[in-house]
C-alpha positions as CSV (number, residue, x, y, z in Angstrom):
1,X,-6.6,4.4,84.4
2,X,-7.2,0.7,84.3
3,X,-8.6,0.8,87.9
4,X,-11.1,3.1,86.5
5,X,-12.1,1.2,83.1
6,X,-12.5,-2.0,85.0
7,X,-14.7,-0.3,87.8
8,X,-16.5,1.7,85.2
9,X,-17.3,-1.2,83.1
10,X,-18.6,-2.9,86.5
11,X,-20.9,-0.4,87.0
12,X,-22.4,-0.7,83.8
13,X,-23.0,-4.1,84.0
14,X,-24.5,-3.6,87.8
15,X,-26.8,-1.1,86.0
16,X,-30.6,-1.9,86.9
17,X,-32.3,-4.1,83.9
18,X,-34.3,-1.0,82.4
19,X,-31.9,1.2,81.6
20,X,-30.1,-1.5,80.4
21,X,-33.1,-2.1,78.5
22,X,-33.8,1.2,77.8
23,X,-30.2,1.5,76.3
24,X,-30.8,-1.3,73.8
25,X,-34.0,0.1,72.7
26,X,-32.2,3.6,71.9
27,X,-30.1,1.8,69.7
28,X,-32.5,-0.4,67.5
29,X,-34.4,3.0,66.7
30,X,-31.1,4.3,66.1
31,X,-30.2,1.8,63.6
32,X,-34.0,1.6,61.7
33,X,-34.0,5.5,61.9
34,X,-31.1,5.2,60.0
35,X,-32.4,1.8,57.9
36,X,-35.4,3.8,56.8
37,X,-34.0,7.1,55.9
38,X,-31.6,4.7,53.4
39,X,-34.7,3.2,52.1
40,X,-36.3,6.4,51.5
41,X,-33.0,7.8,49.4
42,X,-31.7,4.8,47.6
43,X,-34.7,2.0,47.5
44,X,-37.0,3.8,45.7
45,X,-37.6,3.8,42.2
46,X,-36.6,7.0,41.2
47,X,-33.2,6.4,42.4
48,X,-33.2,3.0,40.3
49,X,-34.1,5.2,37.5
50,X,-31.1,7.7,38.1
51,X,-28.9,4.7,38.1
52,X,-30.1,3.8,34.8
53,X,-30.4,7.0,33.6
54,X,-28.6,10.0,35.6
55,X,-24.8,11.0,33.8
56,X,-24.0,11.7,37.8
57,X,-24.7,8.3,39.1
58,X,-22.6,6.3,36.0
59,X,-19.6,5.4,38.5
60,X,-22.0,3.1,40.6
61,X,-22.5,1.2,37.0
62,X,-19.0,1.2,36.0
63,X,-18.0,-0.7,39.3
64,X,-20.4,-3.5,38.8
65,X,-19.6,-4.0,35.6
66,X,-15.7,-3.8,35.8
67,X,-16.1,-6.5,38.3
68,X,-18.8,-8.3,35.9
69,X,-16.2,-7.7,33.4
70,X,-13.4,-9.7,35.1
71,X,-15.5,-12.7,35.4
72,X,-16.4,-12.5,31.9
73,X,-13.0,-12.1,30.5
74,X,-11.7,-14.9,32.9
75,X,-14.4,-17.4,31.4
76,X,-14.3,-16.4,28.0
77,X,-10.1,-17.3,28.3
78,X,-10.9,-20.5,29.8
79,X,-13.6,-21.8,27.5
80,X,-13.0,-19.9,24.1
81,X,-10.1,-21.4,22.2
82,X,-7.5,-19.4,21.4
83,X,-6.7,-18.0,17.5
84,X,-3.3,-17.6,16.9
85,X,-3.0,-14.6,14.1
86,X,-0.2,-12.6,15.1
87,X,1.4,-13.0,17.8
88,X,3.8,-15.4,16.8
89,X,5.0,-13.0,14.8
90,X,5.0,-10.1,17.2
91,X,7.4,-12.5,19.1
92,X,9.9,-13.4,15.9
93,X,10.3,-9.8,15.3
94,X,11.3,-9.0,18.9
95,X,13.7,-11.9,19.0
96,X,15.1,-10.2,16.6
97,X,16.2,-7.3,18.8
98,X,17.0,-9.3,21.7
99,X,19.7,-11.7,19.7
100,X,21.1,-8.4,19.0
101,X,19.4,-6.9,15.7
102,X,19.0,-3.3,15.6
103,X,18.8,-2.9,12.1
104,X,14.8,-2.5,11.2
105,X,15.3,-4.4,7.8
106,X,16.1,-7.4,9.1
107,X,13.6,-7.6,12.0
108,X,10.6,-9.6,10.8
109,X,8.3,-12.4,11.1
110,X,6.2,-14.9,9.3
111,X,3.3,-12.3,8.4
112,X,6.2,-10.0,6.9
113,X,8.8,-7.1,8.2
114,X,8.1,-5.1,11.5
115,X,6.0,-2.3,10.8
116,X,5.6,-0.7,14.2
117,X,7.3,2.0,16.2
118,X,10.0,1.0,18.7
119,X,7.5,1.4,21.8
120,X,5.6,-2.0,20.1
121,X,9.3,-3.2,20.1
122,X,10.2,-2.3,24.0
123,X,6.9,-3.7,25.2
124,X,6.4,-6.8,23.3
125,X,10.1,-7.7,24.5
126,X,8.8,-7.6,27.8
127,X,5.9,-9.5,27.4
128,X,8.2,-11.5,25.2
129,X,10.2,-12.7,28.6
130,X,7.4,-12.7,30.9
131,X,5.7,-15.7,28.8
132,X,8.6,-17.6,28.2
133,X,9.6,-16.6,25.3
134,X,6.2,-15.6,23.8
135,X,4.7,-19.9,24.7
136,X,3.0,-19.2,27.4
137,X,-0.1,-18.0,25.7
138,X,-2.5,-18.6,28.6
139,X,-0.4,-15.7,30.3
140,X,-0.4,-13.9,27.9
141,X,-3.9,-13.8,27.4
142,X,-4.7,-12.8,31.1
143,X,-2.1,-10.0,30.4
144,X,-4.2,-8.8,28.2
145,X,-7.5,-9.1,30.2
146,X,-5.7,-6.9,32.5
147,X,-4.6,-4.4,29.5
148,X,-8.9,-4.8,28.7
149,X,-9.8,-3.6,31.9
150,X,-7.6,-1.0,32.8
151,X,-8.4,0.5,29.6
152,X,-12.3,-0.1,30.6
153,X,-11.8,2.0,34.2
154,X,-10.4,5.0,32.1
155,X,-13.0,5.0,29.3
156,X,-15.1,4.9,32.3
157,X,-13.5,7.3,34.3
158,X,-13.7,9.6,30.8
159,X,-17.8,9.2,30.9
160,X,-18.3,9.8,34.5
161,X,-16.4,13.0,34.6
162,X,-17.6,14.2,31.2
163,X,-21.3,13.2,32.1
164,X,-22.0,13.1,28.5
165,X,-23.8,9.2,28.3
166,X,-26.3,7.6,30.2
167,X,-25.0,5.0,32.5
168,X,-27.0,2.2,30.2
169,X,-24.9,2.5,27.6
170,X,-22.1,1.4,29.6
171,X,-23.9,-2.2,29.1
172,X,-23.3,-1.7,25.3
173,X,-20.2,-0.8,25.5
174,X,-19.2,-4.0,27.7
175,X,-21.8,-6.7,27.0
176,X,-22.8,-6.6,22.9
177,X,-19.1,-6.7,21.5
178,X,-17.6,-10.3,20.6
179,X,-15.4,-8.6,18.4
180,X,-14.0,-6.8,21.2
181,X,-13.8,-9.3,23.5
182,X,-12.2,-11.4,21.0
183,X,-9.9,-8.9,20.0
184,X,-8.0,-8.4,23.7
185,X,-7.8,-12.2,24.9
186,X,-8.4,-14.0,21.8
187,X,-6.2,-12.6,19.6
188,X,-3.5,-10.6,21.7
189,X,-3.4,-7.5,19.2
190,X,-0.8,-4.8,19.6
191,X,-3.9,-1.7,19.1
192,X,-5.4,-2.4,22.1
193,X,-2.0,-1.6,23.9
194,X,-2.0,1.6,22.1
195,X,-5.4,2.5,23.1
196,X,-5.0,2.0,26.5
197,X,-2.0,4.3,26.4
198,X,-3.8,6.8,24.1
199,X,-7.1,7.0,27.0
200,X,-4.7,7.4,30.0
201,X,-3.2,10.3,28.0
202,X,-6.9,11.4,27.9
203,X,-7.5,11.2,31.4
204,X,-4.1,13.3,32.2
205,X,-5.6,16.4,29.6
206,X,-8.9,16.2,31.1
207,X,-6.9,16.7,35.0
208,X,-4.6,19.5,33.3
209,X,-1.6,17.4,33.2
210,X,-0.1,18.3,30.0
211,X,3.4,17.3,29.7
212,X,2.5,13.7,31.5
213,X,-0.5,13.7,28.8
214,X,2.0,14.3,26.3
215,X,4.3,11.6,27.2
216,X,1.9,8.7,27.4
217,X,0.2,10.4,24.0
218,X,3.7,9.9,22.1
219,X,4.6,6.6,23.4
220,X,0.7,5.2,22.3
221,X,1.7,6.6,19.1
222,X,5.5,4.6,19.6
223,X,3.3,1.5,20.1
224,X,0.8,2.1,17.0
225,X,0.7,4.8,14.8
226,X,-3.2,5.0,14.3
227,X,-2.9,7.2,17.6
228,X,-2.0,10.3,15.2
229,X,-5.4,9.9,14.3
230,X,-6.0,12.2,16.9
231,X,-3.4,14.6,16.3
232,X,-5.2,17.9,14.5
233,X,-7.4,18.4,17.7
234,X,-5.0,17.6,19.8
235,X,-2.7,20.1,18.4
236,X,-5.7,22.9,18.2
237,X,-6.2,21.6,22.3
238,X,-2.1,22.8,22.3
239,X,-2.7,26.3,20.9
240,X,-5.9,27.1,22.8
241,X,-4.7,25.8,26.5
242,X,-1.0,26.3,26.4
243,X,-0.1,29.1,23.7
244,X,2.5,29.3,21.1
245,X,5.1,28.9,23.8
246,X,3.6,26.3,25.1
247,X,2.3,24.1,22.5
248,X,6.1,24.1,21.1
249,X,7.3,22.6,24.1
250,X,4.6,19.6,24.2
251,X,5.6,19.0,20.8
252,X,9.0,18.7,21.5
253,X,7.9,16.2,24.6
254,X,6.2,14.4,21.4
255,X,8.8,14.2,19.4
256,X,11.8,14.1,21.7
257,X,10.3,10.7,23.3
258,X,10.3,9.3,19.9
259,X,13.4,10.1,18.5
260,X,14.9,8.6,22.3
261,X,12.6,5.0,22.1
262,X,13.8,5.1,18.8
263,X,18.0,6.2,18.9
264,X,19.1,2.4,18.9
265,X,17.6,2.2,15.6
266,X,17.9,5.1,14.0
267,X,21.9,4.8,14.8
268,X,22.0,1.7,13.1
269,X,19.8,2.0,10.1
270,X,17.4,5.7,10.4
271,X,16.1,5.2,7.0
272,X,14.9,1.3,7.4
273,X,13.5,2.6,10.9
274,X,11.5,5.4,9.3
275,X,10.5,3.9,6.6
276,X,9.1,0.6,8.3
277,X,8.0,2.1,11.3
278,X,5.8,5.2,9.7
279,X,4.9,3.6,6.4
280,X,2.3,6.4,5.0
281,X,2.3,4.2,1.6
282,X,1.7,0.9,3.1
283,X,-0.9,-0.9,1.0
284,X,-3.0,-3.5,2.8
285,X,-4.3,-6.6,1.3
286,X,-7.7,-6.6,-0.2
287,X,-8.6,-9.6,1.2
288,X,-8.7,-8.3,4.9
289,X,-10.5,-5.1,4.5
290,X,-13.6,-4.3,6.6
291,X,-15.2,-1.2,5.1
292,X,-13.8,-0.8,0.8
293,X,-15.5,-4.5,0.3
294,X,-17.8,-2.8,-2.7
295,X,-15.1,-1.5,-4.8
296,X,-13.1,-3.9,-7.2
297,X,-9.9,-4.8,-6.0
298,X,-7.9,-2.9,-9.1
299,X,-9.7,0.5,-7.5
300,X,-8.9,-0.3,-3.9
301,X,-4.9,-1.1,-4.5
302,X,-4.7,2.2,-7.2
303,X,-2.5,5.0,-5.8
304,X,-5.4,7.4,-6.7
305,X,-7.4,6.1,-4.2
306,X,-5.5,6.4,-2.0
307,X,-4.6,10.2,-2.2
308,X,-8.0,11.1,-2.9
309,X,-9.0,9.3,0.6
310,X,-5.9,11.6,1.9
311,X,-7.7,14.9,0.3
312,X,-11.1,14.5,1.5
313,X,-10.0,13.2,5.6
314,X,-7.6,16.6,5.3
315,X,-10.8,18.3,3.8
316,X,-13.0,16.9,6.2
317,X,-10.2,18.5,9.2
318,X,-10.2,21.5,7.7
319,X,-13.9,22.0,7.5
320,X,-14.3,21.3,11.7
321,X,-11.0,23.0,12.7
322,X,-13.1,26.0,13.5
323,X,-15.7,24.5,15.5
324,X,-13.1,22.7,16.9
325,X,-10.8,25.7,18.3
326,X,-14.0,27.3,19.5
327,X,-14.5,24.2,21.8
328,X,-10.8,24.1,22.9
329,X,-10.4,27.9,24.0
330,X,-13.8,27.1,25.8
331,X,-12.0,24.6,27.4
332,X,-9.2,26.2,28.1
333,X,-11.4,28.8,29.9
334,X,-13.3,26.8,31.9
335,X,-11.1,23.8,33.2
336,X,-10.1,26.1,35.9
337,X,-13.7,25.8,37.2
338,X,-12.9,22.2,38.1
339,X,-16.7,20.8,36.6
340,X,-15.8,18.0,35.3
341,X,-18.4,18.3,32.1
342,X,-16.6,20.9,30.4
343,X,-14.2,18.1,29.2
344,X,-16.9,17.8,26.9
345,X,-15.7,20.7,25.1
346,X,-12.1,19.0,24.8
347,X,-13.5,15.3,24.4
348,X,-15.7,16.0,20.8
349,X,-12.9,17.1,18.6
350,X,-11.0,14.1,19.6
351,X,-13.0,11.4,19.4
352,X,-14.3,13.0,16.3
353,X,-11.1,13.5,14.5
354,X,-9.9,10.1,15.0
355,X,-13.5,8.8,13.9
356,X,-12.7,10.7,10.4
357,X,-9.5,8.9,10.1
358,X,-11.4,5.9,10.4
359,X,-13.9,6.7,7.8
360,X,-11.5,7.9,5.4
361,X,-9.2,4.8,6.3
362,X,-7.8,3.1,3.4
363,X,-8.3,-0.1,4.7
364,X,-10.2,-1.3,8.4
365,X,-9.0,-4.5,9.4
366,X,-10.9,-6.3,12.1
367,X,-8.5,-5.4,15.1
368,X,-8.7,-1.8,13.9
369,X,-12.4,-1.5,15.5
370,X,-10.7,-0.8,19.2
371,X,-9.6,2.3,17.5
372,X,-12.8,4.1,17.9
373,X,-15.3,1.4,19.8
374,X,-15.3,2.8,23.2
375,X,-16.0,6.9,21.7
376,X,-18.8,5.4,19.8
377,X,-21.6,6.0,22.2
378,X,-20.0,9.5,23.2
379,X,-20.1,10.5,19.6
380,X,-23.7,9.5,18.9
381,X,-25.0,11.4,22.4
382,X,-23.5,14.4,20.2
383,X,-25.8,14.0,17.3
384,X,-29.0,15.6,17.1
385,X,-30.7,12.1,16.2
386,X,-33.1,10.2,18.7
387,X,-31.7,7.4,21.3
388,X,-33.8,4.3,19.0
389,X,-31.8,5.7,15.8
390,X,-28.3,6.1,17.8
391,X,-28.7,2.4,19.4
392,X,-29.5,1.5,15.9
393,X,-27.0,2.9,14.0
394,X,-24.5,1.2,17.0
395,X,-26.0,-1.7,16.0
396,X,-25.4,-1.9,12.7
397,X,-21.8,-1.3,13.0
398,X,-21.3,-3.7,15.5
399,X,-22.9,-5.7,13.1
400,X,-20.4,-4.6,10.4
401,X,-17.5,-5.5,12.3
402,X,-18.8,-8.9,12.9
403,X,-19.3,-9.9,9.6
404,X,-16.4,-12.2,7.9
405,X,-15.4,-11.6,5.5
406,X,-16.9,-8.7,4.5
407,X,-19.5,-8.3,2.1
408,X,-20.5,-5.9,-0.3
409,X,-23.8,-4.6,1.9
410,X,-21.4,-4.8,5.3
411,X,-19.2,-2.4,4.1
412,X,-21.6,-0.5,2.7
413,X,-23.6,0.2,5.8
414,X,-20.5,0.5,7.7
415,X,-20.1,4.2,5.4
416,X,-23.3,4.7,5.9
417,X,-23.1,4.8,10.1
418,X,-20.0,7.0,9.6
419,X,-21.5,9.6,7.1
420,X,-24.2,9.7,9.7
421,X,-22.7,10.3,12.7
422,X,-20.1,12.5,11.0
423,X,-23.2,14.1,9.6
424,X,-24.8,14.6,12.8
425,X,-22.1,15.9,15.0
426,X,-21.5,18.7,12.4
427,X,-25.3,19.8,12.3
428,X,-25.0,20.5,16.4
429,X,-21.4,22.0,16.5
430,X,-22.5,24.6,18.5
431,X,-23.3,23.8,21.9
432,X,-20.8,25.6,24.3
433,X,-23.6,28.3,24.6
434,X,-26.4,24.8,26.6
435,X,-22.4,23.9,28.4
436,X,-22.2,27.1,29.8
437,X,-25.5,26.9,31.1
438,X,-25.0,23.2,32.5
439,X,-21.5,24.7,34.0
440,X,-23.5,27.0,35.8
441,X,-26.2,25.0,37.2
442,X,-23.6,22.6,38.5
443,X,-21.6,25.2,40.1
C-alpha cells in the first residue's frame, strides 16, 4: 500500500504542466463559487437587517456580546473600585456556621442577623473558603463575573428559543445598565446568585425537565426568597402540564429540598430558622427604599401598608390567574411540537407574576433590580404599545434605579412604568389564537 501511495504521488507530480494547471484553476473557481454564493446570503444588507432585527438570528448577537461582555466585566473589575456593602457580612454570618453555630439566632453580622435560607448559607461558605476566608475580594469579584455571565447565556438562551425580542435589545439589556453591572462585581450581592439559579430552572421547564426544573427552582428560593415571586404561575404551569398527581410530586421536590438544606437548623433551633430565614414581616428601612420615596416615612413603616400592598399583589394574581391557565394548558399542549416559541405561552405568566411582586413590593432596594431586569424587555414586547414608548418607558426605569437616593419624582415614575406595563400586558392577554398561527407557519 505504501509502494502504491509513493508511486501514485510520483505520477502526480510527473503530470504534464496543464493539467497541473488546469487542476489549480478548478479549484480557485471552486473556492470563489463558493466565496460568492457566501456573499450573496450573508453580505448583503438584508441579512444585516435580520441580524438586527430577525427573533431567529438573536443567537449570532448573543455570542458577540457574551464575549464583549467578558471584556467589559474584566475591565470594569480592574478599573472601578470596589464598594464594600455586604459582603463582609455575608462572610461573618457564615463563620458563624463553620465554627460550629447551627443555631439561626446567633448567626449574624455587622448589618444585623442572617435573614436568608440555608442555600445562601451552603454557598457563601463555599465562596467563603475559596477567597480565603471572604479577603480575597478581587476573587471574589471574578466569581461573580462568571455568576453574571452564565446567567447572561441562559437569559439568552430564554430569548432565542422564545423568539419573542429583537436581537437589538440584547444591547440594552447588556450595554445601558451600570446598576447592573455594579450590582454583580461591584457589590458581590447574594440576588444575583438566586437569579441565576431561578433562569436555569427556566431553561429546564422550557426543555420539559420538570423535576430538575423543580430542584434548581427550590434551591434559588433556599438562596433568596424573592424567587417565590414567581410561584402562582409556576404552580398554574404544575396543574396544566403535569396534573393533580403530578403537580403534588414537584411540590414535594420543592419542599422536600428545603426542609433537607435546611435539617441542621431546623434540629437545632426550627423556630429561629423559620422565622429568620422566611421573615414575611420584615420591615425594611426607609432610608434604602427605591420605589415608596413619596410617602412619609410614618405611612411606609405602618402595618396597614403593608397588608394592603399584600391585598392588592394577591388581587392583582387573582385577576390574571385565568389568562394565565389558558396560556399554560396551551403550553402544555403544544411543547410536544418541539417549536421553541410556544414557551412564550409559559414565559408571560412568569415574568409577569414576579413583575407584580415587584410593583406591590414593600420596599425595592437597589440590588433588588436583578430581580426583574433581564424579563424587562420580554414583558414590554407583550404590550400593545409602540417600540419608541417601550424603549422609553425602559428608559425611565433604568433611570429610576440609578437615582440615589431616591427622590420623590424617581419613585414616582418608577410606579408609573409598572402600572404601564402591567397595564399593557393585561389589555393583550389573548394571543395564543396569532401563537397558534406562528406554530404553524414554523412547522
Amino acid at each position: 500500500m505504501e509502494h502504491r501511495a509513493v508511486a501514485h504521488k510520483k505520477f502526480n507530480s510527473m503530470a504534464p504542466p496543464g493539467k497541473r494547471h488546469r487542476a489549480q484553476s478548478t479549484k480557485i473557481q471552486v473556492i470563489k463559487g463558493r466565496f460568492t454564493k457566501f456573499q450573496a446570503k450573508y453580505l448583503t444588507t438584508d441579512f444585516a437587517k435580520r441580524l438586527v432585527l430577525d427573533p431567529s438570528l438573536l443567537w449570532v448577537s448573543a455570542i458577540l456580546l457574551l464575549v464583549g461582555e467578558l471584556f467589559v466585566n474584566v475591565l470594569v473589575i480592574q478599573r472601578i473600585p470596589y464598594t464594600e456593602i455586604d459582603w463582609i457580612a455575608y462572610m461573618q454570618e457564615v463563620e458563624g456556621v463553620v465554627n460550629g453555630t447551627w443555631d439561626y439566632s446567633k448567626l449574624r453580622g455587622d448589618t444585623g442577623p442572617l435573614v436568608y435560607p440555608a442555600g445562601f448559607v451552603y454557598l457563601f461558605t463555599i465562596l467563603y473558603y475559596l477567597t480565603n476566608y471572604g479577603k480575597n475580594i478581587r476573587l471574589a469579584q471574578y466569581i461573580f463575573c462568571g455568576i453574571y455571565l452564565i446567567t447572561l447565556a441562559l437569559v439568552f438562551r430564554i430569548y432565542s428559543k422564545s423568539r419573542k425580542i429583537p436581537p437589538y435589545m440584547l444591547i440594552f439589556i447588556c450595554c445601558t445598565s451600570y446598576r447592573v453591572h455594579s450590582i454583580y462585581v461591584l457589590r458581590l450581592f447574594n440576588d444575583p446568585v438566586a437569579v441565576m439559579f431561578l433562569f436555569c430552572s427556566i431553561n429546564l421547564f422550557m426543555e420539559g425537565y420538570w423535576t430538575l426544573g423543580s430542584v434548581f427552582y427550590s434551591f434559588a428560593v433556599s438562596v433568596k426568597m424573592n424567587i417565590l415571586l414567581f410561584a402562582p404561575a409556576l404552580l398554574l404551569a404544575y396543574i396544566a402540564s403535569q396534573g393533580i398527581y403530578g403537580t403534588l410530586k414537584q411540590l414535594t421536590i420543592c419542599a422536600g429540598l428545603q426542609i433537607l438544606l435546611g435539617a441542621p437548623f431546623l434540629l437545632t433551633n426550627p423556630v429561629a430558622y423559620l422565622v429568620g430565614s422566611f421573615n414575611l414581616g420584615r420591615v425594611f428601612l426607609f432610608e434604602w427604599t427605591v420605589n415608596w420615596r413619596f410617602l412619609p416615612e410614618e405611612i411606609f413603616i405602618h402595618p396597614g401598608f403593608h397588608i394592603t400592598l399584600l391585598l392588592l399583589h394577591v388581587l392583582l394574581l387573582a385577576i390574571f390567574a385565568k389568562p394565565w391557565f389558558r396560556y399554560m394548558k396551551s403550553f402544555a399542549k403544544l411543547q410536544p411540537t418541539g417549536v421553541g416559541m410556544v414557551s412564550q405561552l409559559f414565559l408571560l405568566p412568569l415574568f409577569t407574576a414576579n413583575l407584580i411582586g415587584v410593583a406591590f413590593s414593600r420596599s425595592l432596594h437597589y440590588q433588588f433590580y436583578v430581580w426583574y431586569f433581564h424579563t424587562l424587555p420580554y414583558l414590554l414586547w407583550s404590550t400593545p404599545y409602540s417600540i419608541w414608548l417601550r424603549l422609553c418607558i425602559l428608559g425611565f426605569i433604568e433611570m429610576c434605579w440609578n437615582t440615589f437616593p431616591s427622590t420623590y419624582a424617581s419613585s414616582a415614575i418608577l410606579h408609573v412604568c409598572h402600572i404601564l406595563i402591567i397595564s399593557g400586558i393585561f389589555w393583550r392577554r389573548h394571543p395564543t389564537k396569532d401563537l397558534n398561527i406562528d406554530v404553524k407557519k414554523e412547522k
